[in-house]
Backbone as a ProteinNet text record, in pm:
[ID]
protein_1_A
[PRIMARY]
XXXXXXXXXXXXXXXXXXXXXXXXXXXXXXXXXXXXXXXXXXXXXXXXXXXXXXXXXXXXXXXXXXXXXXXXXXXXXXXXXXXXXXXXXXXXXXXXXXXXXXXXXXXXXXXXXXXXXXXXXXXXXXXXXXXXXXXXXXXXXXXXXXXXXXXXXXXXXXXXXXXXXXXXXXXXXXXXXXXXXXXXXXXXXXXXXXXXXXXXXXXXXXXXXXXXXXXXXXXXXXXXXXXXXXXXXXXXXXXXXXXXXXXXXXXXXXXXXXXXXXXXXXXXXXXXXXXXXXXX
[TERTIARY]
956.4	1091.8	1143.4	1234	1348.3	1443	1351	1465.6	1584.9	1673	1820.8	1756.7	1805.9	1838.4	1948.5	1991.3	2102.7	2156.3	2250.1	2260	2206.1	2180	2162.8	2285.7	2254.4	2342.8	2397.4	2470.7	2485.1	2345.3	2353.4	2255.9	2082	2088.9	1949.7	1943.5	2105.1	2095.8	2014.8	2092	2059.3	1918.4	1858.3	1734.4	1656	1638.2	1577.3	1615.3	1747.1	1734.9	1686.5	1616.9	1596.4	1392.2	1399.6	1246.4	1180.4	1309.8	1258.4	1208.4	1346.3	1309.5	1151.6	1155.4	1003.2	908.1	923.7	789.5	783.8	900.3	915.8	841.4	858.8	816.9	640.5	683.8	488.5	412.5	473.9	369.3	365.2	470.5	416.8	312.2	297.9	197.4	34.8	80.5	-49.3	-126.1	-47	-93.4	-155.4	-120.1	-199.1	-329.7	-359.5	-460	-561.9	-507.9	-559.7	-570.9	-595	-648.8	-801	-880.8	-1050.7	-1055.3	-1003.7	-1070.7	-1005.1	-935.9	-811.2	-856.9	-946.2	-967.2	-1110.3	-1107.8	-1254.5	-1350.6	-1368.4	-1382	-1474.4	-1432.7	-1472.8	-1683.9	-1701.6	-1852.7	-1908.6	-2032.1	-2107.2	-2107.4	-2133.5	-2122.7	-2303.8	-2386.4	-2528.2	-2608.8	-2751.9	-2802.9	-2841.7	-2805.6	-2783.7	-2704.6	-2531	-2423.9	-2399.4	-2335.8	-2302.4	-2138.9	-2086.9	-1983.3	-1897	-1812.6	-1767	-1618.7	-1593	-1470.8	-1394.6	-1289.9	-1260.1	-1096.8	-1073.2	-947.5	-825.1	-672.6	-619	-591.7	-572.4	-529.7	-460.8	-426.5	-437	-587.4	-628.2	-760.5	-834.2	-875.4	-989.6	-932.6	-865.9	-835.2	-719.6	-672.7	-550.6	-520.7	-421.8	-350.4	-197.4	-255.4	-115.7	-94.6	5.8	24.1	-91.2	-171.6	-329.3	-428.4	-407.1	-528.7	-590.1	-649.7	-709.3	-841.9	-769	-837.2	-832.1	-911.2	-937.3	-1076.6	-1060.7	-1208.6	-1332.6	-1323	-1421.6	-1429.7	-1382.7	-1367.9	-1440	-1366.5	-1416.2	-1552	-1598.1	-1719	-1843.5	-1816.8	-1911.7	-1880.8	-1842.2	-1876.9	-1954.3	-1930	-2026.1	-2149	-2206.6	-2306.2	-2356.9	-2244.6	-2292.5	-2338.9	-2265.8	-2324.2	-2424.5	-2448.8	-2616	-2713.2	-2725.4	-2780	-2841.1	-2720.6	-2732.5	-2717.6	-2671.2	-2636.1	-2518.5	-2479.8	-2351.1	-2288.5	-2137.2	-2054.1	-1919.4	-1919.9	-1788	-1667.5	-1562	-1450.8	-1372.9	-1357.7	-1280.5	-1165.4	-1048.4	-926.5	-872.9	-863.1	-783.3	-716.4	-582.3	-516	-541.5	-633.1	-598.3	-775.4	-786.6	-912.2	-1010.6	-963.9	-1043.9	-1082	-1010.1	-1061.3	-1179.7	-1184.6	-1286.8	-1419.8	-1382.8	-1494.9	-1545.4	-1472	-1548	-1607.3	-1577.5	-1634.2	-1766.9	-1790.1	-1901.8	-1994.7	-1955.8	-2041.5	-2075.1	-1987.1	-2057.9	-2120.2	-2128.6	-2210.2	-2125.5	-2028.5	-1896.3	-1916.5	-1923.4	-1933.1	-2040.2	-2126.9	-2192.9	-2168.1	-2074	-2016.6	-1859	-1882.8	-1650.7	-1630.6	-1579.7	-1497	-1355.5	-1368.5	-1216.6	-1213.5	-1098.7	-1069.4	-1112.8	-1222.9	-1328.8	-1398.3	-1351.8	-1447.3	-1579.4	-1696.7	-1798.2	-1816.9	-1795.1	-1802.3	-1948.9	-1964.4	-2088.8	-2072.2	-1956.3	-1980.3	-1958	-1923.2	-1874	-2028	-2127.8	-2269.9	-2355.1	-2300.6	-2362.1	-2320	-2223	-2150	-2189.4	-2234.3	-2263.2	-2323.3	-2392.5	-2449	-2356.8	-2383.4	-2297.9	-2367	-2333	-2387.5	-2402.6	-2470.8	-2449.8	-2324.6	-2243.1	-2118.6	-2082.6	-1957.2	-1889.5	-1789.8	-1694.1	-1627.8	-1543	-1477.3	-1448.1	-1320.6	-1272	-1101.9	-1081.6	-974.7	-854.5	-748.7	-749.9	-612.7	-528.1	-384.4	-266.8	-180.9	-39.1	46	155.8	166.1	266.6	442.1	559.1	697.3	758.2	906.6	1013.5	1001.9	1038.7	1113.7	1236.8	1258.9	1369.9	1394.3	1537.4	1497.6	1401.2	1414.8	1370.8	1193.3	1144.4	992.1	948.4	786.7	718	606.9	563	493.1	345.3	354.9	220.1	153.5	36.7	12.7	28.9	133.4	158.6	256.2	336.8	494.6	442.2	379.8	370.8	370.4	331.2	320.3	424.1	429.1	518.5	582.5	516.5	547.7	451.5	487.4	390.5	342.6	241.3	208.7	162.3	170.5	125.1	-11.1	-113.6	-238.1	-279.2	-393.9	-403.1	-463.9	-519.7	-613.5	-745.3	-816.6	-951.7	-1004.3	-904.1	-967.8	-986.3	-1097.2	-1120.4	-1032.1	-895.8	-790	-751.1	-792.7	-747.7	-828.4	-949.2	-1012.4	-985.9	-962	-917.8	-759.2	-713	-581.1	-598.4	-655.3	-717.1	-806.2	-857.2	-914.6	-825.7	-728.6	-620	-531.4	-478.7	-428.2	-478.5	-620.9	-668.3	-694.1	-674.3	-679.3	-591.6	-491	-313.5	-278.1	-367.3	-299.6	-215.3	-156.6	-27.2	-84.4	9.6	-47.9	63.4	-8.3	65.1	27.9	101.2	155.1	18.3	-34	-78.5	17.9	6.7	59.9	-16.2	-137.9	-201.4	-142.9	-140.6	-50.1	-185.2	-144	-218	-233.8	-110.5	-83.1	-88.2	-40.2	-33.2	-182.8	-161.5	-247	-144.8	-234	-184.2	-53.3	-75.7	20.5	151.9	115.5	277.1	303.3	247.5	302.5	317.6	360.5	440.6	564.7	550.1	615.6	761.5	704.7	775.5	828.7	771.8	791.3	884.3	886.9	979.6	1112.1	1102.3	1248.9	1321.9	1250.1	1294.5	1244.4	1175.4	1118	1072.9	985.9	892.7	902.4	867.7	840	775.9	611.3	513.5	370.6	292.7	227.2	87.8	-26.7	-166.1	-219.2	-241.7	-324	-419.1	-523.9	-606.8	-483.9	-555.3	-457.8	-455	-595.3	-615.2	-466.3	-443.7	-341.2	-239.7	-184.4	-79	-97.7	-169.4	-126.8	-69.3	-135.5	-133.7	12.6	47.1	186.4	300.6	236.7	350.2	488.9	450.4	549.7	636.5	612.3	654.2	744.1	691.5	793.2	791.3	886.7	877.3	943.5	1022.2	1097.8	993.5	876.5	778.6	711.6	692.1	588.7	426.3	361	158.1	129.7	218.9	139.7	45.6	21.6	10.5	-129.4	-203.3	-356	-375.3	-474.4	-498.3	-600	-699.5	-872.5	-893.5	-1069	-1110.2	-1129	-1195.8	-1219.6	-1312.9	-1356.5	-1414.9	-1512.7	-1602.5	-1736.7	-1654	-1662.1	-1621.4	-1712.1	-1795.8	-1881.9	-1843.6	-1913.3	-1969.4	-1958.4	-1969.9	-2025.5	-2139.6	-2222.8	-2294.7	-2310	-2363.5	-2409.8	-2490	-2547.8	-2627	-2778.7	-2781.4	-2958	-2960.2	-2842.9	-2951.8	-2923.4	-3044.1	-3066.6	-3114.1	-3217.9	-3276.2	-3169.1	-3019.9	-2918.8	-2849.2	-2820.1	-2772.3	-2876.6	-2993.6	-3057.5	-3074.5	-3032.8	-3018.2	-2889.3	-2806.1	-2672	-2701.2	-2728.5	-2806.5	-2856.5	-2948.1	-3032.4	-2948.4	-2867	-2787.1	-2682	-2615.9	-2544.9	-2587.9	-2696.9	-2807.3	-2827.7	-2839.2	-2836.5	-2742.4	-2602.1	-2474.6	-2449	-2495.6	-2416.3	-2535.5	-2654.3	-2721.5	-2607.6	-2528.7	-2428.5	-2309.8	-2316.8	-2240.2	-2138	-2085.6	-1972.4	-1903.5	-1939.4	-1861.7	-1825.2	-1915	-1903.6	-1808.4	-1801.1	-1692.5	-1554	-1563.8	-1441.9	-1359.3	-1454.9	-1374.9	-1323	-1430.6	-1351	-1219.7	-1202.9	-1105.7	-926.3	-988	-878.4	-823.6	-903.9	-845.3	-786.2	-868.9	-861.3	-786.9	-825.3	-754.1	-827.5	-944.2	-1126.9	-1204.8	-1331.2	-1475	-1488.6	-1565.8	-1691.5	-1805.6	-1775.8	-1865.1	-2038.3	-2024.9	-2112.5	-2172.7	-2092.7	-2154.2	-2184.3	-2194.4	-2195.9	-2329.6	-2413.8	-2564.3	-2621.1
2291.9	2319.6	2199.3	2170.7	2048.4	2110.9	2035	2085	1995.7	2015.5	1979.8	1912.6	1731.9	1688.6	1658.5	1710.4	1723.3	1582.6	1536.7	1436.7	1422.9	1322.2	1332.8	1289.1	1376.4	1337	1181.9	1196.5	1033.7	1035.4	1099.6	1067.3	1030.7	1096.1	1082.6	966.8	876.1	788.1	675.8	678	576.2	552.9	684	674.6	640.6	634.9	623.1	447.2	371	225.5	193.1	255.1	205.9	187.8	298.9	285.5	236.2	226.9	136.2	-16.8	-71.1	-175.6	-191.6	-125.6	-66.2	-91.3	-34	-41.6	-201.7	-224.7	-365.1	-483	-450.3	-538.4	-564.3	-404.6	-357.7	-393.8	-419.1	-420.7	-609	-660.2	-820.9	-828.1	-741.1	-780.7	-698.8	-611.3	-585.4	-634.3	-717.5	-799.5	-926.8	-958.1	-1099.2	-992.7	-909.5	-843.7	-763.5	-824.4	-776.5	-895.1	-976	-1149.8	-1146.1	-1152.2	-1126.6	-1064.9	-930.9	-850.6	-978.2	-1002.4	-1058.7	-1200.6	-1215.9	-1394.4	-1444.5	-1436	-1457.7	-1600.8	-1638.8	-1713.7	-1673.8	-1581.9	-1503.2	-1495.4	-1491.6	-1475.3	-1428.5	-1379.2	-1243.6	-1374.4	-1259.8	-1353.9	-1437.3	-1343.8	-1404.3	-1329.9	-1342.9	-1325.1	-1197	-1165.1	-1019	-973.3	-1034.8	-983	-850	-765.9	-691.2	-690.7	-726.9	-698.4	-604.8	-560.1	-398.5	-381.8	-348.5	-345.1	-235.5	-254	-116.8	-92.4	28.2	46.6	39.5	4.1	6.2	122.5	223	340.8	392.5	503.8	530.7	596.9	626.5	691.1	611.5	497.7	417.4	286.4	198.6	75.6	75.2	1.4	-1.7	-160.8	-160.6	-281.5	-205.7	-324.4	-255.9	-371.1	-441.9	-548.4	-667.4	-659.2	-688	-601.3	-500	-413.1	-363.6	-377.7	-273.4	-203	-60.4	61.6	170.4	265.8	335.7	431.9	548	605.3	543.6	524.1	456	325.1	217.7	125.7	109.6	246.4	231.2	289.4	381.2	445	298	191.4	134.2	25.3	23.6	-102.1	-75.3	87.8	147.8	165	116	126.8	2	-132.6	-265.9	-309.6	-237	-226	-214.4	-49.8	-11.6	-55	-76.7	-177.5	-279.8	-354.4	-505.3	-578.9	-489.5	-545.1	-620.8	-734.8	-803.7	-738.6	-714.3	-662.5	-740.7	-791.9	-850.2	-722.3	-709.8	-615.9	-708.9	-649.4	-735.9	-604.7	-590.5	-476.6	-479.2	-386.9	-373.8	-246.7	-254.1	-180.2	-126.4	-188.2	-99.3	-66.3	52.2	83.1	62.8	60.3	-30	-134.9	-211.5	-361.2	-358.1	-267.8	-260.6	-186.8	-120.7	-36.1	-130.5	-228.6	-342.5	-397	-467.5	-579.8	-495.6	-407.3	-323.3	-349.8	-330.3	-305.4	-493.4	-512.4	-660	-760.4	-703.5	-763.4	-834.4	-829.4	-934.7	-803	-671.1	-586.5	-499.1	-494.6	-401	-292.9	-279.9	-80.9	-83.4	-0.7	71	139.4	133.1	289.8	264.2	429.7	426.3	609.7	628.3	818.9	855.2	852.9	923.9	976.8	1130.8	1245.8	1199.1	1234.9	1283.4	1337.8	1346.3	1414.1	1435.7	1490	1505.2	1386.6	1370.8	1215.4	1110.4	1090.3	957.2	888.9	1008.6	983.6	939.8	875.1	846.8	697.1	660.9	504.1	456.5	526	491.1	577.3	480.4	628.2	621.2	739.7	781.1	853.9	740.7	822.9	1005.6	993.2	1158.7	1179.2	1295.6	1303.8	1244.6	1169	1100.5	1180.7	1275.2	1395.2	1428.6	1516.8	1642.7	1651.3	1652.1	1642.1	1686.4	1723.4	1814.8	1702.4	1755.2	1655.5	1741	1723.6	1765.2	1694	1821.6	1733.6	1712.9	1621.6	1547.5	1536.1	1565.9	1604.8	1608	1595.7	1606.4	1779.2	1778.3	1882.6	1951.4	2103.1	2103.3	2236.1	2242.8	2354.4	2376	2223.8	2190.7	2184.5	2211	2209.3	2322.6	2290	2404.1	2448.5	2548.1	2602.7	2674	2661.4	2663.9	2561.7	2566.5	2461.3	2502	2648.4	2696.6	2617.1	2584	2538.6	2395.9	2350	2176.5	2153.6	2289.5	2283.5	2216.5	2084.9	2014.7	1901.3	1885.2	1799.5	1661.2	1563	1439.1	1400.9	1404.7	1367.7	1252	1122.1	978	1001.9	931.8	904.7	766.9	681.3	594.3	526	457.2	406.7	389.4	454.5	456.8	595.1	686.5	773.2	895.6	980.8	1116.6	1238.1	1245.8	1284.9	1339.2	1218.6	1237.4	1335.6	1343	1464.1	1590.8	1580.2	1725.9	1797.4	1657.2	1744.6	1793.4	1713.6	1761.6	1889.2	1944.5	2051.4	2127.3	2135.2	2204.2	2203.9	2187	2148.1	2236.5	2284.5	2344.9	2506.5	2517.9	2627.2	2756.8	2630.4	2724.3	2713.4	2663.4	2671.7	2614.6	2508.8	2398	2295	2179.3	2048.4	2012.3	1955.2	1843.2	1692.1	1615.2	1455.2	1376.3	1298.2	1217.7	1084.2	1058.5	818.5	755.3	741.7	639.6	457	511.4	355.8	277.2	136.3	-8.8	-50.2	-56	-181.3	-110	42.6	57	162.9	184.6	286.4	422.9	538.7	676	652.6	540.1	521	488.3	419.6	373.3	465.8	518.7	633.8	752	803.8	856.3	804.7	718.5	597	591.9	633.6	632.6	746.9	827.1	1002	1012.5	979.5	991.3	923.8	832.3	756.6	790	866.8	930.8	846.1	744.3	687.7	803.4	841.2	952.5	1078.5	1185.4	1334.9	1378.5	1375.4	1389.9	1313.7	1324.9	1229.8	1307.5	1279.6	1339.1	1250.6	1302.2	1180.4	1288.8	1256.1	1326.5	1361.1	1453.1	1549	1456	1382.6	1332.6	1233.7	1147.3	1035.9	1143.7	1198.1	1301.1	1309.9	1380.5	1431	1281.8	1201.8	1076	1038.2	1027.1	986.9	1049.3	1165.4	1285.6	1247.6	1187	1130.7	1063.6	959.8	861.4	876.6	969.9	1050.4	1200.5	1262.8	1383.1	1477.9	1398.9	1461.2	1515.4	1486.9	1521.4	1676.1	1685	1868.2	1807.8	1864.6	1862.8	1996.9	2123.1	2256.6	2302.5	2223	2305.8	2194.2	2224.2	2190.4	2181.5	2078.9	2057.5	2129.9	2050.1	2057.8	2157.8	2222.8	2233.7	2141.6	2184.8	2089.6	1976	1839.5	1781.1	1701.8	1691.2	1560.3	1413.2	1351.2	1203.3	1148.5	1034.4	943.6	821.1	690.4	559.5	588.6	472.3	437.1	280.1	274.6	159.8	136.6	100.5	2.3	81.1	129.8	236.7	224.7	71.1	29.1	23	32.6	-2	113.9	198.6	285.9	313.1	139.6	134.2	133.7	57	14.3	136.3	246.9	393.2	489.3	452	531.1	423.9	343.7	252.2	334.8	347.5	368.1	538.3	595.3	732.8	755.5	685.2	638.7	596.2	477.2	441.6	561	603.7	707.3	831.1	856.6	965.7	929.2	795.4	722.7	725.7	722.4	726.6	873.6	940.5	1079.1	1119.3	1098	1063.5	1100.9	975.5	983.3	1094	1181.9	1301.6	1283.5	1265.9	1278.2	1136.4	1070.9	929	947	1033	1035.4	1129.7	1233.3	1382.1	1315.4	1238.9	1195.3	1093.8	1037.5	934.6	1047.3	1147.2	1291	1334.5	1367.2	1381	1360	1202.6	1131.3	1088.3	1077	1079	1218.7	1276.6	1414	1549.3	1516	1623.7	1747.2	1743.8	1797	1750.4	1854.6	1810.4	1884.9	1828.3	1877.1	1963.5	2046.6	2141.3	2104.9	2118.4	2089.2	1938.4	1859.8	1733.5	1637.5	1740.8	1730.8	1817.1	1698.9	1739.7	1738.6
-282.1	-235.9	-158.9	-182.7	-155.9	-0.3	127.7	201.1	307.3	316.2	330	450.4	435.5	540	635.5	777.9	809.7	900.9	889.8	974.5	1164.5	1189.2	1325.1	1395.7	1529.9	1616.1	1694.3	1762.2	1797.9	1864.9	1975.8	2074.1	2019.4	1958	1811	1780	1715.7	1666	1746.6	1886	1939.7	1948.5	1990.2	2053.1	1923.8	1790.4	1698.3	1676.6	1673.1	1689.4	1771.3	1864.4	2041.5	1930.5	1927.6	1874.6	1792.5	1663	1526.4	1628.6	1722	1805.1	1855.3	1898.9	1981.5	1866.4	1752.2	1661.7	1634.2	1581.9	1527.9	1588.4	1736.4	1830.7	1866.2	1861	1825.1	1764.8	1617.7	1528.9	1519.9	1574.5	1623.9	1677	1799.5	1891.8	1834.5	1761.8	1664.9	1569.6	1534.4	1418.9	1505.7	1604	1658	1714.5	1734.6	1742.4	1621.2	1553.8	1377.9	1337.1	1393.8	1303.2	1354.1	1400.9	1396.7	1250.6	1230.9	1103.3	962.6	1004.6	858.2	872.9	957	954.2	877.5	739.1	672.9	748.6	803.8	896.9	995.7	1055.3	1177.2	1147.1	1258.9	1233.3	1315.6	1321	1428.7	1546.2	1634.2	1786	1791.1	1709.4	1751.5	1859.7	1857.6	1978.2	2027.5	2150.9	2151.5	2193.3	2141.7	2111.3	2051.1	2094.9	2004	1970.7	1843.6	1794.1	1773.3	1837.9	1845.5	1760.6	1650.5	1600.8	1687.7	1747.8	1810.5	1822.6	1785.2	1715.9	1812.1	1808	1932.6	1896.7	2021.7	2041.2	2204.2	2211.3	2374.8	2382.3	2285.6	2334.7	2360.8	2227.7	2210.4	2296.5	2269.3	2367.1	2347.7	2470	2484	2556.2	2563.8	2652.1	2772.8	2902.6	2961.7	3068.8	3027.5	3110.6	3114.5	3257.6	3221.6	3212.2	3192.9	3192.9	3056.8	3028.8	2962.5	3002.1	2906.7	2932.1	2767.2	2775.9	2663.8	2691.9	2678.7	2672.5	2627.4	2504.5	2437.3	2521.9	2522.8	2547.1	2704.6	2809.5	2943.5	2927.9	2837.4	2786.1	2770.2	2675.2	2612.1	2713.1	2792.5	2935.4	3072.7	3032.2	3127.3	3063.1	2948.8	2852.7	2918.7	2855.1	2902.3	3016.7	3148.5	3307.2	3313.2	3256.3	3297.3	3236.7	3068.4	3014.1	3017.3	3021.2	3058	2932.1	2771.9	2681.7	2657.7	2626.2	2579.1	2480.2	2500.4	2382	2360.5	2281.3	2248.9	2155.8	2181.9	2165.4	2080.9	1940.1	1853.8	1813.1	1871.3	1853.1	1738.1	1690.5	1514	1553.1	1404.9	1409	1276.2	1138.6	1036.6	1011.6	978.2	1006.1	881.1	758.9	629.4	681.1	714.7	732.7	828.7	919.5	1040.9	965.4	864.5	802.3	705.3	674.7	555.4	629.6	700.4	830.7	880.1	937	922.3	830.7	687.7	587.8	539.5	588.4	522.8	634	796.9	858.4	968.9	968.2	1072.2	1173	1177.8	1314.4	1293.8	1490.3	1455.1	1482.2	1504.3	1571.8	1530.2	1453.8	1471.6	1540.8	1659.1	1714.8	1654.1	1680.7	1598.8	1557.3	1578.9	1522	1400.8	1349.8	1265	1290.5	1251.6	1242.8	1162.8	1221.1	1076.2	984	868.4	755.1	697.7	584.7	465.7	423.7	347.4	214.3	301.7	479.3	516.4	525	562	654.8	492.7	388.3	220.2	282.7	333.3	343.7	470	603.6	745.7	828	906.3	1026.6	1127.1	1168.4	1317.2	1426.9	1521	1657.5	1689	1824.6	1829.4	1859.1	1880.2	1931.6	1998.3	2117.9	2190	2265.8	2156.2	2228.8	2113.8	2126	2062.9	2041.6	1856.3	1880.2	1744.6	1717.9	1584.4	1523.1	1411.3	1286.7	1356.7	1397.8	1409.9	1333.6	1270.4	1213.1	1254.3	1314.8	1394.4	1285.4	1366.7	1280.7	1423.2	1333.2	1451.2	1515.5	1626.1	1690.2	1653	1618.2	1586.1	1501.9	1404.7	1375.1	1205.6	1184.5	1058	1056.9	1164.7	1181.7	1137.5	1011.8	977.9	1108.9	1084.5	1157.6	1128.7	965.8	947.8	826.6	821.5	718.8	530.6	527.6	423	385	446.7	477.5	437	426.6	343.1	212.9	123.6	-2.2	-60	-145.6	-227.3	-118.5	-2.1	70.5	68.9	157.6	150.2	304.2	329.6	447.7	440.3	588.9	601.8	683.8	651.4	700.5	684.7	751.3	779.9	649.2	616.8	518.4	564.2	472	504.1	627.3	609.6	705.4	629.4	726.5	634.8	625	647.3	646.6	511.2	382	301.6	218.7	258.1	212.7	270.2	386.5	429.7	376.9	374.4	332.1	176.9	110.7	-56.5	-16.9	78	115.1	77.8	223.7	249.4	131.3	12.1	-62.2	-180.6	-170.5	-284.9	-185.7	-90.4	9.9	-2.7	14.9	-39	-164.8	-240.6	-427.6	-407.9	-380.3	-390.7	-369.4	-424	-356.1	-241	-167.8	-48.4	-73.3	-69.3	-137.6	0.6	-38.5	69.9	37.8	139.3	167.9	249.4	166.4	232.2	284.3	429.8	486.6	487.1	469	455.7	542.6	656.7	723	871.4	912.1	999.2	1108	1224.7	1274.9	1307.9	1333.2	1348.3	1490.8	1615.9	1691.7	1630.3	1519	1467.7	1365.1	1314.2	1216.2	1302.7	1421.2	1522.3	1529.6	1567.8	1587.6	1487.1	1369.7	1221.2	1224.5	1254.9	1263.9	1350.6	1445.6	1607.5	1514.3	1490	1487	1345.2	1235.4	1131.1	987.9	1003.1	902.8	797.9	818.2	765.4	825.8	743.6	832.8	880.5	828.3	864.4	856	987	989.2	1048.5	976.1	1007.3	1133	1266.4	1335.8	1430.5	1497.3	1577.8	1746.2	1745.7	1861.5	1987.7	2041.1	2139.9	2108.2	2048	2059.4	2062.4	1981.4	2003.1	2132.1	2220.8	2355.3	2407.6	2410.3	2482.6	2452	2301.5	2302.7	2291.7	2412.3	2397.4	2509.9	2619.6	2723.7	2656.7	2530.4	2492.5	2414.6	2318	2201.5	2247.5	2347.3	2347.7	2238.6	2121.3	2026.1	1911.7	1947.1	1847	1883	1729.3	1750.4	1736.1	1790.6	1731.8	1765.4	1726.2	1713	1589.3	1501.4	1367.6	1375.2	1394.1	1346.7	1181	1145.8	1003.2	975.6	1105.1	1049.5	1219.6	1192	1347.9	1377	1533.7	1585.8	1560.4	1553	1526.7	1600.9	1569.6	1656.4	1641.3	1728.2	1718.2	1756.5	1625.4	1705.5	1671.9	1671.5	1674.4	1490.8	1444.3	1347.4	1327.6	1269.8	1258.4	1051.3	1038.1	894.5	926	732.3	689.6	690.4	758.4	718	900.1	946.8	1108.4	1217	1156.1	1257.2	1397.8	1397.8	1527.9	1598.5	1589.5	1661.6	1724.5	1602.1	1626.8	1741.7	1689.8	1825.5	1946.6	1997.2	2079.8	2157.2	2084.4	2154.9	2197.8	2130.5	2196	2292.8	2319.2	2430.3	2574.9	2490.1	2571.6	2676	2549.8	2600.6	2666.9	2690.9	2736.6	2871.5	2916.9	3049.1	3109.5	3051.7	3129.8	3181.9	3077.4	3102.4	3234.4	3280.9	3396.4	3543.2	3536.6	3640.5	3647.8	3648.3	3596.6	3626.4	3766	3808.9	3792.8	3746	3649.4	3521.4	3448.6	3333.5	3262.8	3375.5	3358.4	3386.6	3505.2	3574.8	3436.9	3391.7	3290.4	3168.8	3119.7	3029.4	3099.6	3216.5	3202.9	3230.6	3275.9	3307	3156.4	3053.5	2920.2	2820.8	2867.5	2775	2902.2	2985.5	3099.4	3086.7	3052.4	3096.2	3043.1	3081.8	3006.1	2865.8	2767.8	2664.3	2708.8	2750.7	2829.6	2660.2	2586.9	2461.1	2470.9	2547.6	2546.3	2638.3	2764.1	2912.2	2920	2988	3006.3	3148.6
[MASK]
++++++++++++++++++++++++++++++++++++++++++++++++++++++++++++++++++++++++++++++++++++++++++++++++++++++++++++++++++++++++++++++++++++++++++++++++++++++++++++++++++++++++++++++++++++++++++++++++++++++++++++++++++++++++++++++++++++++++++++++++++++++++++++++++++++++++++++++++++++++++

């Protein structure tokens, strides 16, 4: 079913050139942060470096002025503290490229919003859990918003490239006896396909709930009521032959969570609580 798009208001208008601006500008400053993965050149640090592909996000890393910060990110430095292992942080925005680079030896860890699957754990190992999060499908506000995931049938949803999204929605898709359209994007991450969504580019956009909440201040014109998938495990990923490395970071992470009240405190200054399941 074909449904009626209605013009927007002025006030709409503006705020949607205000943001295309915003992306435009964005995705400058993303792309000088997407040259490590795109630079064939690039080479392991050596030693006992560890190479960390790690995705920009509000969850996973971020930038802010001078700071950066990110769960993951403040997670695996509190690894490096107690440790005493070296990690070099190489930031990407498109998550294939970080999953090739993996497989061919340029990184030894991806973080990045991938659930665990059955068929992903045939291509990579993955840590034990990290913390706990849902596909939401992100759309304008309004009166044109569906409300359940029946309401997509004959529609097209945007997802990232290279994420397990696209199997779930082919789940979902054979669930309700209809199909729903995927668009696998190339170039961008789940922040800017909001981003796209907010300002009217696109309609709908698959991304994990955690960034949704995060970029809910930012774009308040957006919906994330309608869940895709449950809830999900989020871990690490490593290359399929090095397991010593995967139980390293286990280990690792088994030591941090030690300090409880550091480790809760950082849950929920990102997430706004704990993993009661992954809190020991």
């Amino acid at each position: 079913m074909i449904r009626q798009q209605y013009p927007a208001k002025r006030g709409q208008i503006v705020l949607y050139v205000i943001l295309l601006a915003v992306v435009v500008a964005f995705m400058i400053a993303l792309s000088m942060c997407d040259k490590p993965v795109q630079d064939p050149d690039v080479r392991p640090s050596g030693g006992d470096t560890l190479d960390i592909a790690i995705e920009y996000s509000p969850v996973t890393y971020y930038t802010y002025d001078d700071t950066l910060g990110g769960y993951n990110y403040d997670l695996l430095r509190m690894i490096a503290s107690r440790v005493g292992c070296p990690m070099k942080f190489h930031p990407v925005v498109t998550l294939e490229k970080a999953l090739t680079g993996l497989e061919n030896g340029r990184f030894d860890i991806v973080v990045a919003q991938f659930p665990m699957t059955a068929g992903d754990t045939a291509r990579f190992a993955f840590t034990d859990p990290i913390y706990i999060d849902q596909q939401v499908l992100v759309q304008q506000r309004g009166s044109q918003a569906i409300h359940s995931q029946l309401d997509l049938a004959g529609d097209t949803v945007w997802v990232v490239k290279g994420s397990p999204m696209v199997g779930r929605i082919a789940s979902l898709s054979r669930e309700i006896g209809d199909t729903i359209y995927v668009h696998v994007d190339e170039l961008y991450g789940p922040e800017q396909l909001m981003m796209m969504v907010s300002a009217g580019e696109i309609r709908y956009a698959v991304v994990n709930r955690s960034i949704a909440r995060a970029m809910a201040a930012r774009l308040p014109n957006l919906d994330r009521s309608v869940a895709i998938s449950l809830s999900q495990f989020q871990s690490w990923m490593v290359a399929k032959g090095r397991m010593g490395l995967c139980d390293s970071l286990n280990r690792w992470h088994e030591q941090v969570k030690l300090d409880t009240a550091t480790y809760l405190g950082l849950q929920r200054r990102y997430f706004g609580g704990t993993f009661p399941t992954l809190a020991r």
